[in-house]
PyMOL CGO cylinders between C-alpha atoms (Angstrom):
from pymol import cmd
from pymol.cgo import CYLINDER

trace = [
    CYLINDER, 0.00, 0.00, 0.00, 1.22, 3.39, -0.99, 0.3, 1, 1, 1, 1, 1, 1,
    CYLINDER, 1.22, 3.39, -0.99, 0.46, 7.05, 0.13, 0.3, 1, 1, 1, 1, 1, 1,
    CYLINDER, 0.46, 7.05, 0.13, 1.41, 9.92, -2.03, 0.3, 1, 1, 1, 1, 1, 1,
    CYLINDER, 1.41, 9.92, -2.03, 1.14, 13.36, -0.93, 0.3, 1, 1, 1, 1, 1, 1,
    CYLINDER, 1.14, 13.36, -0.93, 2.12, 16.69, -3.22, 0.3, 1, 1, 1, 1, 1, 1,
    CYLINDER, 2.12, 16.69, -3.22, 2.53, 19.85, -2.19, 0.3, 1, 1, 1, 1, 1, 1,
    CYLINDER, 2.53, 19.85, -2.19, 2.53, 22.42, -5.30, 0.3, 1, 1, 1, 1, 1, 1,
    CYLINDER, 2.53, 22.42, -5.30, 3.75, 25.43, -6.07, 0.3, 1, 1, 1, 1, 1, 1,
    CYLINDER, 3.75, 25.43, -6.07, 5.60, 25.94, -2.51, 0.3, 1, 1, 1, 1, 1, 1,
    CYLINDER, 5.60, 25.94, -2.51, 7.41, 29.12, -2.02, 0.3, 1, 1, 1, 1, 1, 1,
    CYLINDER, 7.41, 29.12, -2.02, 11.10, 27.57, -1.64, 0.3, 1, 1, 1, 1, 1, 1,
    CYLINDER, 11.10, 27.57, -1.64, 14.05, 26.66, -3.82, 0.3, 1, 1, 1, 1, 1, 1,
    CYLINDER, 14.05, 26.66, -3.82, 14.31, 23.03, -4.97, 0.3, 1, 1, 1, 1, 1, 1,
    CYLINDER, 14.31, 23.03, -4.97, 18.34, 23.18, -3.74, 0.3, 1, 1, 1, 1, 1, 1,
    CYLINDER, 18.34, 23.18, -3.74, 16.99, 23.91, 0.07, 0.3, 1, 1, 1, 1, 1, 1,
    CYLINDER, 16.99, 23.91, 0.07, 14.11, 21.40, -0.15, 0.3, 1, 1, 1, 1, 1, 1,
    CYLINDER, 14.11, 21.40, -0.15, 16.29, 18.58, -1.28, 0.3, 1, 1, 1, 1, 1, 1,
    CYLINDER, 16.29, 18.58, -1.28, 18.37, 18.90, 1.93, 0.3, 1, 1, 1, 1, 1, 1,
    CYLINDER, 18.37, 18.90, 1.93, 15.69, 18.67, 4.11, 0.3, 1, 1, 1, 1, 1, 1,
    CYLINDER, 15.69, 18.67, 4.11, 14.04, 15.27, 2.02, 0.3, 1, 1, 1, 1, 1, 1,
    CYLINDER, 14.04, 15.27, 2.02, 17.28, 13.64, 1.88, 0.3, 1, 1, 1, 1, 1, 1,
    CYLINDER, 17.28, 13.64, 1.88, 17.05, 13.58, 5.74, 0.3, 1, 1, 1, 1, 1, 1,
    CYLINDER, 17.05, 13.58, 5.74, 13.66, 12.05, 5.79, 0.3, 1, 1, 1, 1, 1, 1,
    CYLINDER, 13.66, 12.05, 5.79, 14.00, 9.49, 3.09, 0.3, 1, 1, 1, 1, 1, 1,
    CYLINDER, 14.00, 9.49, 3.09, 13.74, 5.81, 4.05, 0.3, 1, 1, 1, 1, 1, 1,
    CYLINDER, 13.74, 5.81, 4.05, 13.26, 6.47, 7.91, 0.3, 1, 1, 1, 1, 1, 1,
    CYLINDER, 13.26, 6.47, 7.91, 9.87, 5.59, 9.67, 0.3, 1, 1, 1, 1, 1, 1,
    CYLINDER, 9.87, 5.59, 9.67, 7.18, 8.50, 9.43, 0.3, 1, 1, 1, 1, 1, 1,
    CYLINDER, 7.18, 8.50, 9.43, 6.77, 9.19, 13.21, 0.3, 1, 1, 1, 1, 1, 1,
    CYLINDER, 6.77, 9.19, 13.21, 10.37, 9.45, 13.29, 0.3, 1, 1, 1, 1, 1, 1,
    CYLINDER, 10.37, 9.45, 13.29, 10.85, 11.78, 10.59, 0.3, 1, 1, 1, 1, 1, 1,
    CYLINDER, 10.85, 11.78, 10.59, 7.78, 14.02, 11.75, 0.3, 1, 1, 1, 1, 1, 1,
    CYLINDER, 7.78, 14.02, 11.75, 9.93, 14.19, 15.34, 0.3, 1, 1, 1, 1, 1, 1,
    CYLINDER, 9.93, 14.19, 15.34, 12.92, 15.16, 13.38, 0.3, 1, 1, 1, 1, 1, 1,
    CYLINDER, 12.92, 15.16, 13.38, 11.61, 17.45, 10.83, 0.3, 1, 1, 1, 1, 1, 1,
    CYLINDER, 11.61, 17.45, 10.83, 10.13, 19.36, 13.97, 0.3, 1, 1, 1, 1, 1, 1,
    CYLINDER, 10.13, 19.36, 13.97, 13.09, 20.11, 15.60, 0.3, 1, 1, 1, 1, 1, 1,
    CYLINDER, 13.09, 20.11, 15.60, 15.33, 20.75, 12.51, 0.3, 1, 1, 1, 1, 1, 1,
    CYLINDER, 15.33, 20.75, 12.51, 16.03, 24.70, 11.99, 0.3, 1, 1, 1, 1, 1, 1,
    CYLINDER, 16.03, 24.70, 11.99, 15.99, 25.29, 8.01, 0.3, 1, 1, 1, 1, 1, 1,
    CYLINDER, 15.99, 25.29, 8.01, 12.88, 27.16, 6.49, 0.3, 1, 1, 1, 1, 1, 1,
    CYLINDER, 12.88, 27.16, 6.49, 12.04, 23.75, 4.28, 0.3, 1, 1, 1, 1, 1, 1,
    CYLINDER, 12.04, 23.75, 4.28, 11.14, 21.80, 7.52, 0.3, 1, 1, 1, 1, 1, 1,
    CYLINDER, 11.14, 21.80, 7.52, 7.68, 22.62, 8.25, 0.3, 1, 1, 1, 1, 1, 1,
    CYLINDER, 7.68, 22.62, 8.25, 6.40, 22.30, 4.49, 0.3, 1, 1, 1, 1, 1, 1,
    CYLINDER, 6.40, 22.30, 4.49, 7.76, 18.87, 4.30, 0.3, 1, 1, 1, 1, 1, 1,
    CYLINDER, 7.76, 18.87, 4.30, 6.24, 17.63, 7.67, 0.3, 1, 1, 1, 1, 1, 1,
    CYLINDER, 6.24, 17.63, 7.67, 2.84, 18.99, 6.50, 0.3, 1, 1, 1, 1, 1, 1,
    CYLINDER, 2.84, 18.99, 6.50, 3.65, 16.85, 3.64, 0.3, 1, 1, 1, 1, 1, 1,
    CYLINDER, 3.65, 16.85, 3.64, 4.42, 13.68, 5.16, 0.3, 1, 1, 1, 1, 1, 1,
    CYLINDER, 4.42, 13.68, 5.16, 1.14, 14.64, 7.93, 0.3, 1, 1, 1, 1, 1, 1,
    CYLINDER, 1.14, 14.64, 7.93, -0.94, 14.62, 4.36, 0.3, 1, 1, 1, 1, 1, 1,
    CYLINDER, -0.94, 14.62, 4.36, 0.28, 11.58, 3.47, 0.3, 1, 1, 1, 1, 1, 1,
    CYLINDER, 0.28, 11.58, 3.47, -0.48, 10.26, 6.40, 0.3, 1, 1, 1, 1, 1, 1,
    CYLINDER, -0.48, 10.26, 6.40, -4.04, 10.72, 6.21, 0.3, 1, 1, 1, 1, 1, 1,
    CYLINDER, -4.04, 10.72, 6.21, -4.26, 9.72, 2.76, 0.3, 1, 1, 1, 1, 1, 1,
    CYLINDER, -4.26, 9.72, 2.76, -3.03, 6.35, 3.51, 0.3, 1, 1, 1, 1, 1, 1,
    CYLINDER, -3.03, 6.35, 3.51, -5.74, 6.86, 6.56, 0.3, 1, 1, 1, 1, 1, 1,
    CYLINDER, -5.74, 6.86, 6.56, -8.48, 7.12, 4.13, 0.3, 1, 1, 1, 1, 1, 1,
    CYLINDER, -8.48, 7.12, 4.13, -7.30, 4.94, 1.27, 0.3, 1, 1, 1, 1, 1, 1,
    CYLINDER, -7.30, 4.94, 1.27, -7.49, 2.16, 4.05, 0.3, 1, 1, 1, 1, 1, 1,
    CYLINDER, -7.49, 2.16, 4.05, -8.99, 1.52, 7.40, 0.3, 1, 1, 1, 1, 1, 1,
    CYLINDER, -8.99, 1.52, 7.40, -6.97, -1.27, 8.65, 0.3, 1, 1, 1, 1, 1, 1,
    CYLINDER, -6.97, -1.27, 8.65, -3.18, 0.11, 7.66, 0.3, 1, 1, 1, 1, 1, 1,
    CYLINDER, -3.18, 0.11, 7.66, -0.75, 0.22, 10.32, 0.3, 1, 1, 1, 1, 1, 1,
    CYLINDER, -0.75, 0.22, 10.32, 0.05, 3.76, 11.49, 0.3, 1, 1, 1, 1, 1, 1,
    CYLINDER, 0.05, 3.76, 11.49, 3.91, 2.54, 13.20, 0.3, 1, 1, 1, 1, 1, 1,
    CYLINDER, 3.91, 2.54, 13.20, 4.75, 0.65, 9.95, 0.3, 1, 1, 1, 1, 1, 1,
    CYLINDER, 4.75, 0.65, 9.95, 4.76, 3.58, 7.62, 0.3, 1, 1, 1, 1, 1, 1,
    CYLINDER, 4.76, 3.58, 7.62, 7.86, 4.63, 6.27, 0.3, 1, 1, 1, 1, 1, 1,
    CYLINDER, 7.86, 4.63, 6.27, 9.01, 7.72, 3.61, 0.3, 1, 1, 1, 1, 1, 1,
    CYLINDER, 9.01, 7.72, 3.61, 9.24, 5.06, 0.66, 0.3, 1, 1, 1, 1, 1, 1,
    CYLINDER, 9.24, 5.06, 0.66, 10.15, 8.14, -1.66, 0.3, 1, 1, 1, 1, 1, 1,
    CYLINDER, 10.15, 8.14, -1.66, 10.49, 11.68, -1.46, 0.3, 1, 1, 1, 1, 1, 1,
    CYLINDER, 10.49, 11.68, -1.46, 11.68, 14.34, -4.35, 0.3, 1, 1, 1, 1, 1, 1,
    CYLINDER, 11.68, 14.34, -4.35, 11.94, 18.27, -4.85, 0.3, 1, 1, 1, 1, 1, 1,
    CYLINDER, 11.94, 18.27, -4.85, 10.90, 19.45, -8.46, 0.3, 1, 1, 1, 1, 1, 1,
    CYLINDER, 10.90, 19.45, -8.46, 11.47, 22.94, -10.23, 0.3, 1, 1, 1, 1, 1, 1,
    CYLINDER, 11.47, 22.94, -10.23, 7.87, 24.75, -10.47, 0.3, 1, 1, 1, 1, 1, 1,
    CYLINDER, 7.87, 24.75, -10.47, 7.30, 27.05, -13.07, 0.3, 1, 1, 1, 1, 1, 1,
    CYLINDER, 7.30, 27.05, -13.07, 8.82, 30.67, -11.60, 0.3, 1, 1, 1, 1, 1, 1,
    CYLINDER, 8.82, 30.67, -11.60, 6.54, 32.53, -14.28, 0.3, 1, 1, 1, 1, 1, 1,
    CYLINDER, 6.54, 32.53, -14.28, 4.33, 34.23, -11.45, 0.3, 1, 1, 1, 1, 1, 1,
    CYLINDER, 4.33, 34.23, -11.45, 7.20, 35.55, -9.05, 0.3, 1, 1, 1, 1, 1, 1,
    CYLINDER, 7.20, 35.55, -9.05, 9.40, 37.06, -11.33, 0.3, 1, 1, 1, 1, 1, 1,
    CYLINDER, 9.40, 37.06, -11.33, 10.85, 40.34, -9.51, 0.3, 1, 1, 1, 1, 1, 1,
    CYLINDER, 10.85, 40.34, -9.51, 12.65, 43.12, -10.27, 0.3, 1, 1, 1, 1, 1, 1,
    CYLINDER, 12.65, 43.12, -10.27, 15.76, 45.07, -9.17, 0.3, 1, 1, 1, 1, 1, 1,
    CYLINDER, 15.76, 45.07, -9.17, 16.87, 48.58, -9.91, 0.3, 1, 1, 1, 1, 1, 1,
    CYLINDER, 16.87, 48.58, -9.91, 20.12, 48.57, -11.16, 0.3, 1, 1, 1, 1, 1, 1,
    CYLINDER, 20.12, 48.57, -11.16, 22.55, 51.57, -12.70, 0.3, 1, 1, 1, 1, 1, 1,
    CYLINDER, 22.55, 51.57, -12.70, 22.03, 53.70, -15.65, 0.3, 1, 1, 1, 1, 1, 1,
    CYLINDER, 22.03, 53.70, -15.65, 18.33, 53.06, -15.86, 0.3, 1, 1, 1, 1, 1, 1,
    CYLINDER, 18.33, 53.06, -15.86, 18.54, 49.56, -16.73, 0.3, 1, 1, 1, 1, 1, 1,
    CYLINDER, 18.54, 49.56, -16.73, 16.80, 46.52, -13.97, 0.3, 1, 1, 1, 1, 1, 1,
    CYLINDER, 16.80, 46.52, -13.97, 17.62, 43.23, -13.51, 0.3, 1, 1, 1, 1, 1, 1,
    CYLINDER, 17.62, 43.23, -13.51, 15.43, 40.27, -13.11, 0.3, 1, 1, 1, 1, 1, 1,
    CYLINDER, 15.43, 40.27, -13.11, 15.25, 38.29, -9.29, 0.3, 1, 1, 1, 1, 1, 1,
    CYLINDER, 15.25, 38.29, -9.29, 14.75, 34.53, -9.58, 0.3, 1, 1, 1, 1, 1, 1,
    CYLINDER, 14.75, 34.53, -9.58, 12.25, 33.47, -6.69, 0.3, 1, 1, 1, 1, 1, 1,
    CYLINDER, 12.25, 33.47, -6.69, 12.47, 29.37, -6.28, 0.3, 1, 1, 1, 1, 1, 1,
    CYLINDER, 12.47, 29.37, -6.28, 9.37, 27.91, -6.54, 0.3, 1, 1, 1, 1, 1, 1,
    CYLINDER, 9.37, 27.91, -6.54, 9.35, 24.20, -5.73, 0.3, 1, 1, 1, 1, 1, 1,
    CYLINDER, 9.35, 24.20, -5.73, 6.62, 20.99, -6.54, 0.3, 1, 1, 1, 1, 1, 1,
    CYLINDER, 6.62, 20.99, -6.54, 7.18, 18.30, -3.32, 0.3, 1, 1, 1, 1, 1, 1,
    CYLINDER, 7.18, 18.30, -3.32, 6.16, 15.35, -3.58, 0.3, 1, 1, 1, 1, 1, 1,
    CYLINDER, 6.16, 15.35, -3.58, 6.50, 12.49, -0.78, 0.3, 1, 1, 1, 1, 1, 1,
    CYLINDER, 6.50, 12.49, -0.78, 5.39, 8.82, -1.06, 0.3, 1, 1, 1, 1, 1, 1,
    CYLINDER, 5.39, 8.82, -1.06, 4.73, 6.53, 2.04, 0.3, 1, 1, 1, 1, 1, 1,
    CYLINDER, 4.73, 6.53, 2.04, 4.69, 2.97, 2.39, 0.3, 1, 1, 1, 1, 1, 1,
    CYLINDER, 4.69, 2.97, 2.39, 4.29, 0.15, 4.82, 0.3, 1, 1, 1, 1, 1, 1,
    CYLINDER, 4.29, 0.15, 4.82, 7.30, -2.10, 6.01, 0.3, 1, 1, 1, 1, 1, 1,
    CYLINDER, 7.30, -2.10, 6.01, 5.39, -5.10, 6.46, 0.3, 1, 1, 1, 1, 1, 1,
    CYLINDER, 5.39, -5.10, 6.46, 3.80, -5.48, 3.20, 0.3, 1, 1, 1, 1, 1, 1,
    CYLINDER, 3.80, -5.48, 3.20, 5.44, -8.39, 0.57, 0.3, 1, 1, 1, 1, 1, 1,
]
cmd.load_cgo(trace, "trace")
């Protein structure tokens, strides 16, 4: 049984989110949620709501699935399309420059250890 969660269009580079899912990847979800809490980098909280939403997706997919044996089976940071936070800066002579905003697409799939 598999959980996937996504979280879209999240205001944070893809560099800084793949630090923080490289952490969580492959340990047990309770564990990760406990470490993602206490881990000071801007990318932690949007990855534990992640993992929480996956979480209750494999709550409602199935009844009967066991909460202790879920695990962060895969996790991954891709580049969203930066077209809506494009900023720019003043710059000399009259001319500006443009200011690349990350924009990030998370994605985080959860599975059970004791399935064959």
């Amino acid at each position: 049984m598999e959980a996937v969660a996504k979280a879209k269009f999240q205001r944070i580079s893809v560099r800084k989110a793949r630090t923080i899912l490289n952490m969580v990847r492959g340990q047990n979800a309770a564990v990760a949620l406990d470490a993602l809490r206490f881990t000071p980098k801007s990318a932690a909280p949007i990855v534990a709501k992640v993992i929480d939403s996956a979480i209750a997706n494999a709550q409602q997919s199935s009844k009967d699935v066991n909460l202790d044996g879920l695990y962060v089976k895969a996790c991954w940071a891709d580049k969203a399309p930066d077209r809506f936070m494009r900023r720019w800066r003043p710059r000399a002579q009259g001319r500006a420059t443009r200011i690349v905003k990350g924009m990030s697409h998370i994605t985080v799939v959860l599975g059970e250890r004791g399935e064959a």
